[in-house]
C-alpha positions in Angstrom: 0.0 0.0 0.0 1.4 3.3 -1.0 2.2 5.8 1.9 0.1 8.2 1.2 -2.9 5.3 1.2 -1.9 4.3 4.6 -2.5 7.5 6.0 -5.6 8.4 4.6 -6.4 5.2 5.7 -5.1 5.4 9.6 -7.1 8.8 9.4 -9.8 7.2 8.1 -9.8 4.1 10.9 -9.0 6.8 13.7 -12.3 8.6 12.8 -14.4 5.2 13.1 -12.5 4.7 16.6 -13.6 7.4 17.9 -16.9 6.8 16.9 -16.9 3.6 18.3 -15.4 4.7 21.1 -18.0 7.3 21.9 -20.6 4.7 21.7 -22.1 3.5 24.9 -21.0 0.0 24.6 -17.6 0.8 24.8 -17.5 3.3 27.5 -19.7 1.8 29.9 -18.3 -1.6 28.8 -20.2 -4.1 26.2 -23.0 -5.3 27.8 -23.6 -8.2 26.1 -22.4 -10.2 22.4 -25.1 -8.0 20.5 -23.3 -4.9 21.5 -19.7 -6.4 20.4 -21.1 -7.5 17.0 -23.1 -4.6 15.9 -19.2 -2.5 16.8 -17.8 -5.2 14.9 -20.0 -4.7 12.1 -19.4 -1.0 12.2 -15.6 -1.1 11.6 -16.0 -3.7 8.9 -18.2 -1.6 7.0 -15.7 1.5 7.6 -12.7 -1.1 6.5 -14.5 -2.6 3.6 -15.6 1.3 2.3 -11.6 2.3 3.0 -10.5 -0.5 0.9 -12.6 0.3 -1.9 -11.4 4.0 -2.1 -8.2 3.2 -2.1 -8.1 0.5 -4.4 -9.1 2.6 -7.2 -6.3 4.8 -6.7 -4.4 5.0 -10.2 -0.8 4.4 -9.8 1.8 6.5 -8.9 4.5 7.1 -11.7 7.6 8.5 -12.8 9.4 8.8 -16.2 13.4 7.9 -16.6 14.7 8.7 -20.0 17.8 9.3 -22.0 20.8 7.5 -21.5 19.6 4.8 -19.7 19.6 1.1 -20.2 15.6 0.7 -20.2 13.9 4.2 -20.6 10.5 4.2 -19.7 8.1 4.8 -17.2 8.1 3.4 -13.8 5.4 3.1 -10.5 6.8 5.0 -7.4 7.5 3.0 -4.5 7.8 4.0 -0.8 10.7 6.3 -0.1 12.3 5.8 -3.5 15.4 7.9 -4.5 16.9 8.9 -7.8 19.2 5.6 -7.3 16.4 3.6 -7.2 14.9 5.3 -10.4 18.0 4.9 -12.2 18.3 1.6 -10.8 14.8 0.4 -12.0 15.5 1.8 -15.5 18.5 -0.6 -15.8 21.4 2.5 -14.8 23.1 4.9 -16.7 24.1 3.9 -19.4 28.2 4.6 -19.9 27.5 8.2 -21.5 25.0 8.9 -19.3 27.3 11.5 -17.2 24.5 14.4 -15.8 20.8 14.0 -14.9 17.7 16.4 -14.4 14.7 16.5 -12.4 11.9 17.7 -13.9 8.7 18.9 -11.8 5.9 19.9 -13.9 8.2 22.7 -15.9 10.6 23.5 -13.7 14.2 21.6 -13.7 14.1 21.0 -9.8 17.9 19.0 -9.6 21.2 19.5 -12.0 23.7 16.7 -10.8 25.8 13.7 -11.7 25.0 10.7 -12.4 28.1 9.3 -10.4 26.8 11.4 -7.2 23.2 9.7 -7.1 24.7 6.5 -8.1 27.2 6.8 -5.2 24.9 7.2 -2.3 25.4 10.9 -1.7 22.5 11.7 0.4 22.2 15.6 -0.4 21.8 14.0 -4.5 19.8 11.2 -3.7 16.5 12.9 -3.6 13.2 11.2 -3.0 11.3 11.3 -5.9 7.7 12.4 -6.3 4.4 11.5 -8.6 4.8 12.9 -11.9 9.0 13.7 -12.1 10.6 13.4 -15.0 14.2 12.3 -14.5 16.7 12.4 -18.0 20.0 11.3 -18.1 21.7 13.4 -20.8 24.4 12.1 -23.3 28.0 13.2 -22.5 29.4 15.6 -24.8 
């Protein structure tokens, strides 16, 4: 499940707690099985209509192009970097010596491809829905 999901989802779950928590079979204590099934029922209905939000969430993507072994587009995963773009793309390819991150229009990263590639941390950038990463030829 994609981070963003989980939240919306925890938020989602926490609201229905608190719900159920307000209710007077939990505060006072269930008095009896009917009170624990008709909670129980509650949150299932709140899971099942969570799941079915979320499920038809279109993927998140980004584009790696240029010189790389396997341009093409790609579906984010959790935390992932600019080495782990270029890495899912197949690496630079041995001209590919500079890289830019597009956002939208604006270039938002300039850097080497040996820097992300080497675990730099101020280079390896998380990358976001929608970039557009191109690893340009050397000249």
């Amino acid at each position: 499940m994609r981070k963003h999901t989980e939240k919306r989802l925890q938020q989602r779950l926490a609201l229905y707690g608190s719900f159920l928590a307000e209710s007077e079979g939990v505060v006072g204590g269930a008095k009896d099985m009917k009170d624990v099934s008709l909670l129980a029922a509650i949150l299932c209905i709140a899971l099942v209509a969570c799941a079915d939000e979320f499920s038809n969430a279109p993927p998140q993507t980004i584009s790696v192009r240029g010189e790389v072994r396997s341009p093409g587009t790609y579906e984010v995963t959790n935390n992932m970097t600019l080495r782990d773009a270029l890495l899912a793309a197949g690496g630079p390819t041995e001209y590919g010596v500079r890289l830019l991150v597009m956002r939208g229009t604006n270039t938002v990263l300039h850097v080497q491809t040996s820097r992300v590639m080497g675990y730099h941390q101020k280079t390896n950038a998380v990358v976001r829905n929608g970039d557009v990463i191109f690893v340009q030829h050397m000249e």
